[in-house]
C-alpha positions in Angstrom: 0.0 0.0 0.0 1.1 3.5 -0.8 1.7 5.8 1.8 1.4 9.1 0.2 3.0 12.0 2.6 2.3 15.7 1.8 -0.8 16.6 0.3 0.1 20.1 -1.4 0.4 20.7 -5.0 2.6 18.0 -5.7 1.1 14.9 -3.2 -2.2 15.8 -4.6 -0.9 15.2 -8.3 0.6 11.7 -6.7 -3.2 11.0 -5.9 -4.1 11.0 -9.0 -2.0 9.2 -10.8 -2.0 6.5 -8.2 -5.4 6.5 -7.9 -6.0 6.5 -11.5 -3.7 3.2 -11.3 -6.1 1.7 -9.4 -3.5 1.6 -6.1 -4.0 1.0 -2.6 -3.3 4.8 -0.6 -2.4 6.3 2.8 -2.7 9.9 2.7 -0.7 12.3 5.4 0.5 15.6 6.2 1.8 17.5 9.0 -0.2 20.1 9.5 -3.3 18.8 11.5 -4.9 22.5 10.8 -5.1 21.5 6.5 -8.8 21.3 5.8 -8.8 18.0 3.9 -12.6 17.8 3.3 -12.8 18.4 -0.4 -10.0 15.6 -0.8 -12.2 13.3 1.5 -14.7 13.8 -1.0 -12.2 13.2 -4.2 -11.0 10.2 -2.8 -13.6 8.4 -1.0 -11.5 5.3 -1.0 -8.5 7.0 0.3 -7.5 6.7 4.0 -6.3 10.0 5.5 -5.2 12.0 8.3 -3.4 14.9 9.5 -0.9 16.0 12.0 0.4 12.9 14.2 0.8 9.7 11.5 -1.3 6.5 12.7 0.5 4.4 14.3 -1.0 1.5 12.5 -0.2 2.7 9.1 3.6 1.8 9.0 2.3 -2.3 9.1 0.2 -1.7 6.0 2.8 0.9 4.0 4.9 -0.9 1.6 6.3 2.4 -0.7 6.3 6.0 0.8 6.0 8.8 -1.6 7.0 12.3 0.0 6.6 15.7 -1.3 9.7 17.7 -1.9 8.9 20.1 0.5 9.1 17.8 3.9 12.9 17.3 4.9 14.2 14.1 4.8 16.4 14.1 7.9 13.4 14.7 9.9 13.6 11.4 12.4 10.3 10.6 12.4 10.9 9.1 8.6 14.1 6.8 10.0 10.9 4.0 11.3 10.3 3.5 7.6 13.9 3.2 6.9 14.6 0.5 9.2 11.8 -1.1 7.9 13.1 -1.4 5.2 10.5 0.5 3.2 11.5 3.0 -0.2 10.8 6.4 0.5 10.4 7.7 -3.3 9.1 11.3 -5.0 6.7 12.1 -7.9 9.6 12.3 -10.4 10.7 8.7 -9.4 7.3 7.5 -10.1 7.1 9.9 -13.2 10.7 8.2 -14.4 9.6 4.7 -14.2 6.3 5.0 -16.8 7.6 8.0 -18.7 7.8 6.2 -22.0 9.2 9.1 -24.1 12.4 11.0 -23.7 13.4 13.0 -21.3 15.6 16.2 -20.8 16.3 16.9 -17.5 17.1 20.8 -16.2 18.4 21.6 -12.6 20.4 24.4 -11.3 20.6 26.7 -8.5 19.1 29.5 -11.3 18.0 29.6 -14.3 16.5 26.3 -14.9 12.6 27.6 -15.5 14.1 29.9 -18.0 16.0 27.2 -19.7 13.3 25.1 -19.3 10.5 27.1 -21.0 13.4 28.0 -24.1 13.8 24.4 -24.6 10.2 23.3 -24.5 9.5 26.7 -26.9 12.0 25.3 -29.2 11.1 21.6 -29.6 7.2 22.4 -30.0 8.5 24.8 -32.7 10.2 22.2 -34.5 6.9 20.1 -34.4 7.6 17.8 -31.4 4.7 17.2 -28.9 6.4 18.7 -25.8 5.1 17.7 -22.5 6.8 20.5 -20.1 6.6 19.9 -16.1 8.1 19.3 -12.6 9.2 22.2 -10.6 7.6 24.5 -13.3 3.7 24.4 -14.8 2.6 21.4 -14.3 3.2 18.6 -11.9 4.9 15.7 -13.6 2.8 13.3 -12.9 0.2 15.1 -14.6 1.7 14.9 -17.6 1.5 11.0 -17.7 -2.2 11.2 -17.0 -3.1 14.0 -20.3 -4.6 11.8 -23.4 -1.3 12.7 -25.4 0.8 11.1 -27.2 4.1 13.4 -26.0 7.5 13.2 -28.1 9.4 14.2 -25.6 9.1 15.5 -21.8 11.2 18.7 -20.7 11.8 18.9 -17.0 12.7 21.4 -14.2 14.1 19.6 -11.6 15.1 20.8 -8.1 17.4 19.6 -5.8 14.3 18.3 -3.2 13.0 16.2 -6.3 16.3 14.6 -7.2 17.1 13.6 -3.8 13.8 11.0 -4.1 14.7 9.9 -7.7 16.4 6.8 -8.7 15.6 5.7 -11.8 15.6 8.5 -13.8 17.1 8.1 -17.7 17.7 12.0 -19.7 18.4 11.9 -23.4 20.2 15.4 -22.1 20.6 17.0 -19.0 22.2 19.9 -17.4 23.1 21.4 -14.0 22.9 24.9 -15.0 25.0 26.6 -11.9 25.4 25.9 -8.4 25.3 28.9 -5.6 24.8 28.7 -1.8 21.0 27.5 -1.7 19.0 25.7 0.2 21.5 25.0 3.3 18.9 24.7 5.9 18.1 21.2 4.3 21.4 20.1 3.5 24.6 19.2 6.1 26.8 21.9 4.3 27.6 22.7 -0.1 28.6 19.5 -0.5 25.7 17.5 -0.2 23.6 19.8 -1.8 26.5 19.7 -4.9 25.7 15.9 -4.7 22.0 16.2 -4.8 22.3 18.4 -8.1 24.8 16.0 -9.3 22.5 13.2 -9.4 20.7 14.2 -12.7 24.1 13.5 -14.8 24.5 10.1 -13.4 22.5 8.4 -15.9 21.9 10.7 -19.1 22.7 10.0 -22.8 23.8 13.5 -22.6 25.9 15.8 -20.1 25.2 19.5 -21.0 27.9 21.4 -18.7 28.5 25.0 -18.0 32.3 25.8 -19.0 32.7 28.6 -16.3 31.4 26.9 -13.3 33.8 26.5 -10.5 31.8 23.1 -9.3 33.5 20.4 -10.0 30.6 18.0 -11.2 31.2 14.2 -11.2 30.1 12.5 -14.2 30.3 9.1 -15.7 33.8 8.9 -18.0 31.4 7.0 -20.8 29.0 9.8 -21.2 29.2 12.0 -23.6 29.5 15.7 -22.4 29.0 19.0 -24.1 30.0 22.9 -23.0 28.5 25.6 -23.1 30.0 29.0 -22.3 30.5 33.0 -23.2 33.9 32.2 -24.8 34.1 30.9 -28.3 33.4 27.2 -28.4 36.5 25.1 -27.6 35.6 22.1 -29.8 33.1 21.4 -32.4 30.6 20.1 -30.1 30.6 23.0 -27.8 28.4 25.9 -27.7 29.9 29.5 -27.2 30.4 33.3 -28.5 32.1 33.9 -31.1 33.0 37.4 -32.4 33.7 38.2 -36.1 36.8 40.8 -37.2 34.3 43.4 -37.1 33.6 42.9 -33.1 30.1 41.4 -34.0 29.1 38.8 -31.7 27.1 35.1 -32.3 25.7 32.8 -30.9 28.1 29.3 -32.3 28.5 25.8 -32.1 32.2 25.0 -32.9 32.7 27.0 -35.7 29.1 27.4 -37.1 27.4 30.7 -36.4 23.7 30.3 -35.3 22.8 34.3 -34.9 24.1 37.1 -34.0 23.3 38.2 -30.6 22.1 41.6 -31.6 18.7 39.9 -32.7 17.8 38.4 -29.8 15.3 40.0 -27.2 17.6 38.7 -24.2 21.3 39.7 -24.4 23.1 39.9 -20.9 25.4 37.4 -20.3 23.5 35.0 -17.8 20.6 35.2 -20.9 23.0 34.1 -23.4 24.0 31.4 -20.8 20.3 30.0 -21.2 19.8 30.1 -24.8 23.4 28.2 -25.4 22.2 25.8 -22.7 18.7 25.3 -24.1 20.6 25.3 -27.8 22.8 22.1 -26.3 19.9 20.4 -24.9 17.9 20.0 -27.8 20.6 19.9 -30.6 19.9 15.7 -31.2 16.2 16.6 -32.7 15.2 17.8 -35.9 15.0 21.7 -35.9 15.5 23.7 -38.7 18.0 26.7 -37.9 15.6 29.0 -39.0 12.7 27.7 -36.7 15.5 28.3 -34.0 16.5 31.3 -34.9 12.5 32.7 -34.7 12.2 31.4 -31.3 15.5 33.0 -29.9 14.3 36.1 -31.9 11.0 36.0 -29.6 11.9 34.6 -26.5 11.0 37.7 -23.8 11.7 35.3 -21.1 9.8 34.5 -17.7 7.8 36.9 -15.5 9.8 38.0 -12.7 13.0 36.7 -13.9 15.3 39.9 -15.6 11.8 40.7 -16.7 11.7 44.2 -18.4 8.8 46.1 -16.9 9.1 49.8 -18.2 11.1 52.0 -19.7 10.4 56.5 -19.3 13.0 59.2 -18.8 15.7 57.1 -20.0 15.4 54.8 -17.1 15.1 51.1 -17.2 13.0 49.0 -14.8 13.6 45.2 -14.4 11.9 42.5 -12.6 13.8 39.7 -10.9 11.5 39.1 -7.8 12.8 35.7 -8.3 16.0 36.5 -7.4 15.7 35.2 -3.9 19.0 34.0 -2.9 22.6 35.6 -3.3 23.7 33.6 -6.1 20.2 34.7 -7.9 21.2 38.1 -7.4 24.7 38.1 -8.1 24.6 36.7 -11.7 21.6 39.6 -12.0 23.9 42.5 -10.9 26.8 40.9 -13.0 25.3 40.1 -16.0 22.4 43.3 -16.3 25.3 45.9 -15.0 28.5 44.6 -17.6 25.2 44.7 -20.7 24.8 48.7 -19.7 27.8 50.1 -18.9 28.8 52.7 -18.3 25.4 53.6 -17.0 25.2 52.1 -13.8 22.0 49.9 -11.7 20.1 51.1 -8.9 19.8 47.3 -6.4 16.6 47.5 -4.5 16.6 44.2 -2.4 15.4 43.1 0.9 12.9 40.6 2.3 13.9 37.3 4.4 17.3 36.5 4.0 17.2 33.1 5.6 20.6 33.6 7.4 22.9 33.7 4.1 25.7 36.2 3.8 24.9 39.0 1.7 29.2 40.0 1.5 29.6 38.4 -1.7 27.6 41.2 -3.3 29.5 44.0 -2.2 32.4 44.4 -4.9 29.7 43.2 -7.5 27.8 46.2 -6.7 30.2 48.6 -5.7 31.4 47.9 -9.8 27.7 48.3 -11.5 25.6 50.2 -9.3 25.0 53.9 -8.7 23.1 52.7 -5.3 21.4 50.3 -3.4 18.5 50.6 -1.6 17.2 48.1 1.2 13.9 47.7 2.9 11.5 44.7 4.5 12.5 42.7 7.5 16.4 41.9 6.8 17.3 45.5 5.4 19.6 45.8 8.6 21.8 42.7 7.7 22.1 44.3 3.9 22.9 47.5 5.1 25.3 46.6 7.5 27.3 44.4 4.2 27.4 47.1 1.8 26.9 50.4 3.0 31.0 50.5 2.9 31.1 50.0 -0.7 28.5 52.0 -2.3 25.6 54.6 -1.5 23.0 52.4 0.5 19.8 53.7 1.8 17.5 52.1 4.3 13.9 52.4 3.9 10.8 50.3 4.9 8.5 49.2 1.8 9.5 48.4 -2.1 6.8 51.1 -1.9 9.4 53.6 -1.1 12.0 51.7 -2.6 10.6 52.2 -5.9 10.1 55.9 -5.2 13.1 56.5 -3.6 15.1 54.3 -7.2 13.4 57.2 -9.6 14.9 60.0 -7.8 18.6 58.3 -7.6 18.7 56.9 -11.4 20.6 58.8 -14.3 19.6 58.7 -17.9 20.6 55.3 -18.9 20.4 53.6 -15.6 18.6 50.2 -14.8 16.9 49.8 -11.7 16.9 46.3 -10.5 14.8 44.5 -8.0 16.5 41.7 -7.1 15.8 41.1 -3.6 18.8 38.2 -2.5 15.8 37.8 -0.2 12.2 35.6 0.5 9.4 37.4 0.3 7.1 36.3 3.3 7.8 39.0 5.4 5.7 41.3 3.6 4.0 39.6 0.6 2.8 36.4 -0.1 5.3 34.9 -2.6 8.0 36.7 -5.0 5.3 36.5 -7.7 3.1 38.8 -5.4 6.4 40.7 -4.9 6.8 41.1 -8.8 3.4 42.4 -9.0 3.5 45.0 -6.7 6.9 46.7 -7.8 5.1 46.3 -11.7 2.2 48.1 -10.5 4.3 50.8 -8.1 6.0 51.8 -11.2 3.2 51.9 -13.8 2.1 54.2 -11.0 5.0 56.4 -10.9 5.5 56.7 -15.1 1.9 57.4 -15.0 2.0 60.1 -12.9 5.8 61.1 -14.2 3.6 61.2 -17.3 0.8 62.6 -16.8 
């Protein structure tokens, strides 16, 4: 019998795919407050509770499926351990009836972007492209749609792979690795190994050239680079730069396109496309069909989104942006694409303990200012105030204000908060919103 634990997005897409198998289910989760009544009602012949775990359920439970989001170290699991029991996750379950290919995306950032570019530019090319995981929808989902799916494209984070064993990529990458996650892993090393997983059985390594990580994979499989220098081998993917100083994107000594055309063009952006470009490379697509998605790609909301653009300044949304690394490559990669004009950093929220030094010399280079609000604005202050202008106010309300009056013609201001969102909205989406809307405010009324 299945014991299904966590019933948010994810165990609730495990229900139905089990219970559409016609299995045998346990369903649990933590929180003895969740209302489970409409699931009661969807699954009449599923047995449920909430808060303490029946005792009598660990005799019956022969396979535990767990949602990303519980921690795995939590000693309450260990009883099914020594039971000898499999403690499994949605992808494992996914990877063993998945009957079409699979590409496989992970990364500390940068995979939903990847993701969507490589999914946009199979379905171009005319393959049925199932997209899911960690982004859209749940993969298990997938299996259950009345398609006939050429291929599957997956996002993949580092809580999935831990509870996947089986899983077989025609290509896969680990995009970059930056200090993430740390409150679920016993220091960078097992949470390097938990990324690492996704290359241990793929037809395909896709690898990022500059990444100081040393990944370990298999000596038999094949294994591609991608990079901002020109491509090292034939096989690798890169920027190369005519005599004239115009650049392309390449693979080996073939020019795709020049980078001019695309809509995306700081470096972490070109990082995705020659990524997504690798991943997809052993299906049929015509250069020109790639060359009209790269042309159109606008990327993800709230990732380096571009938001506005009045009195010569540039607004960008990268709510997302809610660890250090996440903010790093944005201030790198945004303030070396528009120099000399400079960024304006507004960033704050929940820090969840990381150490915001490894921004300072980053930002001292590319930004005019910074300016830090929400709960943690102390700790940011208190990192870079020596290295650049930094200002301390309490709302991305003010923030936002505060950015307009500090910004030179040419400027970019950046949200990208290094931070969670929960002290003061209710997810970085909600975050994303609210600084879109605070500045269609202030052009409006710049405007009017």
């Amino acid at each position: 019998m299945y014991l299904v634990i966590g019933l948010g997005i994810t165990g609730q897409s495990v229900l139905r795919y089990l219970t559409h198998n016609n299995e045998a289910i346990l369903a649990y989760d933590t929180r003895e407050a969740l209302d489970i009544t409409t699931l009661k009602q969807t699954y009449p012949d599923v047995q449920f509770a909430t808060g303490s775990l029946p005792k009598s359920w660990l005799a019956k439970t022969t396979l535990v499926v767990i949602s990303p989001g519980i921690d795995l170290r939590q000693p309450w699991l260990q009883v099914f351990r020594q039971k000898g029991i499999d403690i499994i996750g949605d992808i494992e379950l996914f990877a063993r009836a998945a009957s079409a290919p699979i590409i496989g995306i992970t990364g500390s950032n940068g995979k939903s972007t990847v993701t969507s570019l490589t999914a946009s530019l199979l379905t171009a090319g005319g393959y049925k492209t199932g997209m899911g995981g960690n982004i859209g929808k749940a993969a298990l989902d997938l299996l259950l749609e009345e398609q006939n799916y050429d291929v599957f494209v997956l996002e993949l984070s580092s809580f999935q792979l831990d509870t996947t064993y089986s899983l077989h990529t025609c290509a896969s990458t680990v995009l970059n690795i930056c200090e993430d996650h740390l409150d679920r892993y016993d220091g960078m090393d097992a949470y390097i190994q938990s990324k690492n997983t996704i290359y241990q059985d793929t037809e395909l390594a896709v690898m990022p050239l500059d990444e100081p990580t040393p990944f370990w994979v298999p000596n038999i499989t094949p294994k591609q680079y991608f990079g901002l220098q020109p491509p090292r081998s034939a096989r690798d993917w890169g920027i190369e730069v005519d005599l004239d100083g115009l650049s392309y994107l390449a693979q080996g000594e073939k020019r795709l396109m020049p980078v001019s055309e695309l809509k995306l063009q700081a470096p972490h952006q070109l990082l995705n496309a020659l990524a997504s470009l690798a991943l997809v490379q052993e299906f049929d697509i015509d250069d020109t069909i790639v060359q009209q998605v790269l042309r159109n790609f606008a990327g993800l909301p709230h990732r380096t989104e571009w938001v506005a653009q009045f009195n010569q300044i540039t607004w960008i949304n990268d709510s997302k942006g809610t660890n250090v690394g996440a903010t790093l490559t944005a201030v790198k990669s945004m303030g070396s694409a528009i120099q000399p004009a400079k960024l304006v950093l507004l960033a704050g929220g929940d820090a969840k303990g990381a150490d915001m030094a490894p921004l300072a010399q980053p930002l001292a280079e590319f930004a005019r200012a910074a300016i830090v609000y929400g709960r943690d604005a102390a700790q940011l202050y208190q990192a870079w105030s020596a290295h650049l202008p930094c200002h301390h106010v309490q709302t991305l309300d003010e923030a936002v204000n505060l950015a307009a009056s500090l910004a030179q013609a040419g400027d970019t201001v950046l949200l990208s908060p290094a931070c969670a969102s929960l002290d003061q909205f209710d997810n970085y989406q909600h975050r994303g919103r609210h600084f879109a809307t605070c500045v269609t405010a202030l052009e409006n009324t710049t405007r009017g």
